[in-house]
Each structure stands twice: as C-alpha cells, then as structure tokens.
Backbone as a ProteinNet text record, in pm:
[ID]
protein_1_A
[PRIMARY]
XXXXXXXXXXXXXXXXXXXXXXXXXXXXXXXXXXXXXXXXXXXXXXXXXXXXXXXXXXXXXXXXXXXXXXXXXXXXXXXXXXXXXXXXXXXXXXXXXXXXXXXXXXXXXXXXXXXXXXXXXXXXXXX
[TERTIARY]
11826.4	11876.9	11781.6	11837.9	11770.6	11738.1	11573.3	11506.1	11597.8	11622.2	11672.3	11569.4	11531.9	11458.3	11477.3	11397.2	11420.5	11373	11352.3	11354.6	11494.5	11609.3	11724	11810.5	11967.2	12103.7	12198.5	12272.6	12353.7	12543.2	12623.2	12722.8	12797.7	12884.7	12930.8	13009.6	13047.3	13073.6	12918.6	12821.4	12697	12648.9	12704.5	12613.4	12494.4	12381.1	12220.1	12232.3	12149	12112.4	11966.6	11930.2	11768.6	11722.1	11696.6	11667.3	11596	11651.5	11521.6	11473.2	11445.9	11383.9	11539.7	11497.3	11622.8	11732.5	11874.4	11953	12026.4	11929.8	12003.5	11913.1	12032.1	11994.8	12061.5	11996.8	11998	12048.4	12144.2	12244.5	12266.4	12269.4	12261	12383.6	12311.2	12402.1	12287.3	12333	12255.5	12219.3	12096.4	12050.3	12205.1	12241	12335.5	12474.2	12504	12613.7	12581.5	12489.9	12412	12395.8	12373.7	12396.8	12510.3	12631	12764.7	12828.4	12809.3	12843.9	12849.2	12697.9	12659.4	12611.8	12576.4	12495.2	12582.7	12533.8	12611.9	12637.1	12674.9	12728.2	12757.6	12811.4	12856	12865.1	12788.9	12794.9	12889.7	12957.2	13028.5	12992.4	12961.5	12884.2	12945.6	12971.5	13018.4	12952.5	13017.4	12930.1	12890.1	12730	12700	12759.8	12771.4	12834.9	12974.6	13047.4	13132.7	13121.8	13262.3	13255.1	13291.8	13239.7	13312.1	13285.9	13355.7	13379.1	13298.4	13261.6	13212	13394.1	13323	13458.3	13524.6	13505	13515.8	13491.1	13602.2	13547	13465.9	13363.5	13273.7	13230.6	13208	13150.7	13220.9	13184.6	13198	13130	13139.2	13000.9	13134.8	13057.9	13174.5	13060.9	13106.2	12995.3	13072.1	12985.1	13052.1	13125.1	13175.3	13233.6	13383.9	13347.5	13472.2	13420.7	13514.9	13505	13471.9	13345.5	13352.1	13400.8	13448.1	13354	13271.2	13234.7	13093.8	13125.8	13127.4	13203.8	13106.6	13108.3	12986.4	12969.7	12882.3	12852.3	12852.3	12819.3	12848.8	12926.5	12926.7	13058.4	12918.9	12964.8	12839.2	12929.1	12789.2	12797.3	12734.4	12709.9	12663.9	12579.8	12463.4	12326.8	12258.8	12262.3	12232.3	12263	12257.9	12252.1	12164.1	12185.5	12043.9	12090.7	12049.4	12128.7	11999.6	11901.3	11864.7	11948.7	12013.2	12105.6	12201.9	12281.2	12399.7	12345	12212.3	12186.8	12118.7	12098.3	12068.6	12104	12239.5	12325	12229.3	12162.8	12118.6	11999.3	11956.4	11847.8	11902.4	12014.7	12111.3	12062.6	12056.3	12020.2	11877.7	11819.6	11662.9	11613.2	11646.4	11584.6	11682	11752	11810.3	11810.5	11676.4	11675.4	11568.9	11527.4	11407.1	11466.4	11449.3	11514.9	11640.7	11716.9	11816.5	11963.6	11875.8	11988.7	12077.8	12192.5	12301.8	12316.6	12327.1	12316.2	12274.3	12269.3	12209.5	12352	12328.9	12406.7	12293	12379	12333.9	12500.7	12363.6	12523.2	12567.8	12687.7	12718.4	12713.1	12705.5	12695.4	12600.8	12470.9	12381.8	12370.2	12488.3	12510.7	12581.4	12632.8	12677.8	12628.8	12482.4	12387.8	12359.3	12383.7	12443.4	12493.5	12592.9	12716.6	12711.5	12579.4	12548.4	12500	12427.1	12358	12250.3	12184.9	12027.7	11981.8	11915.2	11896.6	11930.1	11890	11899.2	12022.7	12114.8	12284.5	12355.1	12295.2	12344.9	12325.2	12210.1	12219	12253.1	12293.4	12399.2	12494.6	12579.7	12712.7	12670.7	12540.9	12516.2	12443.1	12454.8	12383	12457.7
16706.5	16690.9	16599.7	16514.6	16354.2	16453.4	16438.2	16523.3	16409.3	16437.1	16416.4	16466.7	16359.7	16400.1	16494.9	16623.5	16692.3	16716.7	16610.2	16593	16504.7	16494.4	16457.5	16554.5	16534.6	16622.8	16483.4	16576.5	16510.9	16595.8	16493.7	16487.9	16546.6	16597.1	16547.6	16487.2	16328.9	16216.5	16112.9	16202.1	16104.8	16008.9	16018	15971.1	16093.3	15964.2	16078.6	16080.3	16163.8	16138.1	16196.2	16082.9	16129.1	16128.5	16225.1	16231.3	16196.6	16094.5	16051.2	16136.6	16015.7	16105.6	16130.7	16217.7	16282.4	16278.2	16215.8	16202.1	16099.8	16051.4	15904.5	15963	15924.8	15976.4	15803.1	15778.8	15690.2	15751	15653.6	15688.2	15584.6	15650.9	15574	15634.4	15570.3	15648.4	15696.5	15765.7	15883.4	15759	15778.2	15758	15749.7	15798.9	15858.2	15780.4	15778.7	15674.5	15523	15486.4	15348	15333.2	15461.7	15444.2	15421.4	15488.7	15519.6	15384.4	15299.1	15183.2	15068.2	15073.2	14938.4	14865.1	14712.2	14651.3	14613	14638.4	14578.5	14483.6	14413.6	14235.5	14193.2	14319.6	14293.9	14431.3	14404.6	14507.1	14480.5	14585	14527.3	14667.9	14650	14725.5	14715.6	14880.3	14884.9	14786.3	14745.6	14708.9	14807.7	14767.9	14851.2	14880.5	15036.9	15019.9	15070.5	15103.4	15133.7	15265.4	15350.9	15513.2	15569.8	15635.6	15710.8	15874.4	15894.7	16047.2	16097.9	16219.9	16225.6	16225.9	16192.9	16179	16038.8	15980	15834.1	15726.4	15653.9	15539.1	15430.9	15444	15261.8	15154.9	15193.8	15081.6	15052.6	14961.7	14938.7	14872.6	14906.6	14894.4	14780.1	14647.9	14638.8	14615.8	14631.7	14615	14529.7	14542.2	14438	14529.2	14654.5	14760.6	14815.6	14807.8	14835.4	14856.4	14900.2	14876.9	15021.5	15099.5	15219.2	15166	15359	15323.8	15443.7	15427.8	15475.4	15545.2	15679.8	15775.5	15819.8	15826	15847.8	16032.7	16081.1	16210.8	16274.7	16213.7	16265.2	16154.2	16280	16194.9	16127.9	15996.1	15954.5	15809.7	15685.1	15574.4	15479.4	15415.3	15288.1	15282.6	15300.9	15258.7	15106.4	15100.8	15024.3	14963.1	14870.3	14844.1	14788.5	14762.9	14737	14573.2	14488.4	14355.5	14327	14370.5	14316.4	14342.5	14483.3	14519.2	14396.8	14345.1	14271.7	14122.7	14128.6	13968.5	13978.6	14107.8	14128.4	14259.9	14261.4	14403.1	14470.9	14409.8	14447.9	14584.9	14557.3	14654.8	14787.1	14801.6	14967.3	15022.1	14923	15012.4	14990.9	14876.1	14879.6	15005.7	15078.6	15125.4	15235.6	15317.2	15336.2	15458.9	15488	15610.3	15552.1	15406	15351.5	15182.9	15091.4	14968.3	14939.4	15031	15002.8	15101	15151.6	15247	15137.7	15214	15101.3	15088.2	15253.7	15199	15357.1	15301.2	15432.2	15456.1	15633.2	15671.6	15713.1	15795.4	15795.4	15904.6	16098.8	16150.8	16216.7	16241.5	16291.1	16438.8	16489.9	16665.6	16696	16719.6	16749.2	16854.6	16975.9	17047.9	17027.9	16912.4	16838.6	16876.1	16859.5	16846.3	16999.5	17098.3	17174.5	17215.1	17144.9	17166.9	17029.1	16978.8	16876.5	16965.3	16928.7	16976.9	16959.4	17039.1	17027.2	16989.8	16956.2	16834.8	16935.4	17077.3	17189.1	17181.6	17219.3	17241.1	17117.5	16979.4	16866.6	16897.2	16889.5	16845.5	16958.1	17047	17163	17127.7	17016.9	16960.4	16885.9	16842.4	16759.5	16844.7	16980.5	17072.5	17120.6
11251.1	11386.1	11463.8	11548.3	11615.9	11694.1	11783.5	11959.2	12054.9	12116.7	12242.1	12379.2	12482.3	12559.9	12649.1	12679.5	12735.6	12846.1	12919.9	13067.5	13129.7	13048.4	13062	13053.5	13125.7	13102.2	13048.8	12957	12906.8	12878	12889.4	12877.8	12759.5	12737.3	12584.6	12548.7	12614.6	12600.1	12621	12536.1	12534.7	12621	12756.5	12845.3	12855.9	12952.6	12955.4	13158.5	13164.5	13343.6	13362.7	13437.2	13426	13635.3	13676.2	13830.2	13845.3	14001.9	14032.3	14177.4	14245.5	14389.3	14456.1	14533.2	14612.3	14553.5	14593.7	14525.1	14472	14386.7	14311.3	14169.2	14046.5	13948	13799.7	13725.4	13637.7	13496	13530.3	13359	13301.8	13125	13003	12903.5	12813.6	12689.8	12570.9	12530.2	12436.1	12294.7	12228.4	12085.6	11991.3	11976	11953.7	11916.6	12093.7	12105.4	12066.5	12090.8	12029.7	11963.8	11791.1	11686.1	11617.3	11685.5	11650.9	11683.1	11806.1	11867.8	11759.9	11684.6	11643.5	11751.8	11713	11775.4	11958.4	12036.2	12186.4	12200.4	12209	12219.6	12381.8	12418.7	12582.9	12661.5	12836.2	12905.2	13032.3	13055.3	13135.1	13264	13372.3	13414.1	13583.5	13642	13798.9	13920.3	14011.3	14162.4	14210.1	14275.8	14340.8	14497.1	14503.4	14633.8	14588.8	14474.2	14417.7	14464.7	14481.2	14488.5	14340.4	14263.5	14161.8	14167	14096.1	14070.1	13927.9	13907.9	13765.4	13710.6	13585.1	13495.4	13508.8	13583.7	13611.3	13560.6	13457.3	13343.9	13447.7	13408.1	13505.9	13460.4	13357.4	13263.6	13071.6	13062.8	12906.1	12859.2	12696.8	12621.7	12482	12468.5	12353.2	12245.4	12154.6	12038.2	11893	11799.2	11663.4	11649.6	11603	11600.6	11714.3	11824.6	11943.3	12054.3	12172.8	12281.4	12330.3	12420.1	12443.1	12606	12660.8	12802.6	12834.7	12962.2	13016.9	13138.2	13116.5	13256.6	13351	13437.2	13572.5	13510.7	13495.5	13469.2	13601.9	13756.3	13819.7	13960.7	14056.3	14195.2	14285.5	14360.2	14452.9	14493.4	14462.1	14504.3	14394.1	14332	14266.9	14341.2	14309	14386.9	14347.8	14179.8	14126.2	13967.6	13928.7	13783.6	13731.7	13603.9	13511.7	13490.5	13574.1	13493.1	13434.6	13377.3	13224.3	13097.6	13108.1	13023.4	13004.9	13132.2	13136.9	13121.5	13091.6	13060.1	12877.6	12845.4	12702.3	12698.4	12614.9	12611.3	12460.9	12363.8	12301.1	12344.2	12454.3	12529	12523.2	12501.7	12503.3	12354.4	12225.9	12087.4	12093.7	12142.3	12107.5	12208.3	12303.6	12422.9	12481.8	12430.8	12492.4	12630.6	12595.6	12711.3	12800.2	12798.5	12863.2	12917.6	12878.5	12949.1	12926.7	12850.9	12786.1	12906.2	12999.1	13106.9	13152.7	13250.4	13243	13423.7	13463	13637.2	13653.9	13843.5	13928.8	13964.5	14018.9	14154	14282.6	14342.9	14473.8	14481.8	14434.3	14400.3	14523.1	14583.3	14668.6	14657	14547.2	14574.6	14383.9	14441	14364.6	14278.8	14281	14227.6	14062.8	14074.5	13937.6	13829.4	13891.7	13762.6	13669.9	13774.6	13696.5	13524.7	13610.5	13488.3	13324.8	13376.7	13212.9	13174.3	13046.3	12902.6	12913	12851.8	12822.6	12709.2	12705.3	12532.3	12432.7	12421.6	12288.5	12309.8	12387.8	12412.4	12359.8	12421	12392.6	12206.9	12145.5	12063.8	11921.9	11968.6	11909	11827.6	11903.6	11818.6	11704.5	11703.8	11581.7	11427.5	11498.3	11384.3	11280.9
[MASK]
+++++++++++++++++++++++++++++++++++++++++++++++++++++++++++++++++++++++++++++++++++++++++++++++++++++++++++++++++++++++++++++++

C-alpha cells in the first residue's frame, strides 16, 4: 500500500486538500491519480474568482492515456491557480502533492472539510 500524506484530506475521486491559513485551502490530485493518468500533456484549469460548489467539475487533466476531470472537494471561490502547472502539465506526475497542485479556494463553509478522508481512510480502497 502507497503512504499518502497525512497532513492532507482526500476525496474518493482522488483529489488531495491541503489547509492553508484561514480559509483558503489548495487542491491537487492524489499519487495515485497521476499514476493511473499517465503522463499529463495538458491542464486545463478554473478562473480565479470562479464560484464552485464541492462536487463541481473545474478542471481537466488530459494525458497520453484520456481526459480526467478535477471536482472542487469543497464550495467557495477560485482564489488561485498553479500556472506553472498550465505552462508544464508534466509537474502533476513529477510532484504531485508539492509543485504539481492545480488551484486554491477560498471555502465558503469550512465545515466541508469534515466530510473528506484522512490518508488511512483514503488509502483503505487500495488494500
């Protein structure tokens, strides 16, 4: 079984969310999904300033392999994105829980976080 960091919550559509100060929190996609992907070829990634909902397709990931997408784990605002990602989509398999994140929120109800996974829970399904 792959460690998964456990100062992260995760999804089980393999997005990660890692908190930051107050309430804006940075999401990726899991080891995982970046293995399963193959190599990234293209990011296609929300405006900031966007409203989404958790559960909310925002992004896509296309790879040599197919096209994913990338659901907001939680409800807020687009705070930010990673355009190193969107100028070298490869940064998602080399990195993926470190330069390889895809964007911020800025969540509107902090209780969300809740209801993700904790790396042992997350990584259950793979046992």
């Amino acid at each position: 079984m792959a460690d998964y960091p456990e100062d992260l919550r995760y999804t089980a559509d393999h997005e990660w969310v890692k908190e930051g100060n107050d309430t804006t929190v940075r999401v990726g996609i899991t080891d995982y999904a970046a293995s399963a992907l193959g190599d990234v070829v293209f990011v296609s990634l929300p405006d900031p300033g966007d409203a989404v909902r958790a559960g909310d397709s925002v992004a896509e990931l296309e790879s040599t392999k197919s096209v994913s997408e990338v659901f907001s784990p939680v409800s807020g605002v687009i705070a930010r994105i990673n355009e190193a990602v969107a100028e070298s989509p490869d940064l998602v398999n080399e990195d993926p829980y470190g330069d390889g994140w895809l964007f911020e929120v800025d969540m509107s109800d902090s209780e969300e976080l809740d209801g993700l996974l904790d790396s042992a829970a997350y990584g259950v399904q793979f046992a």
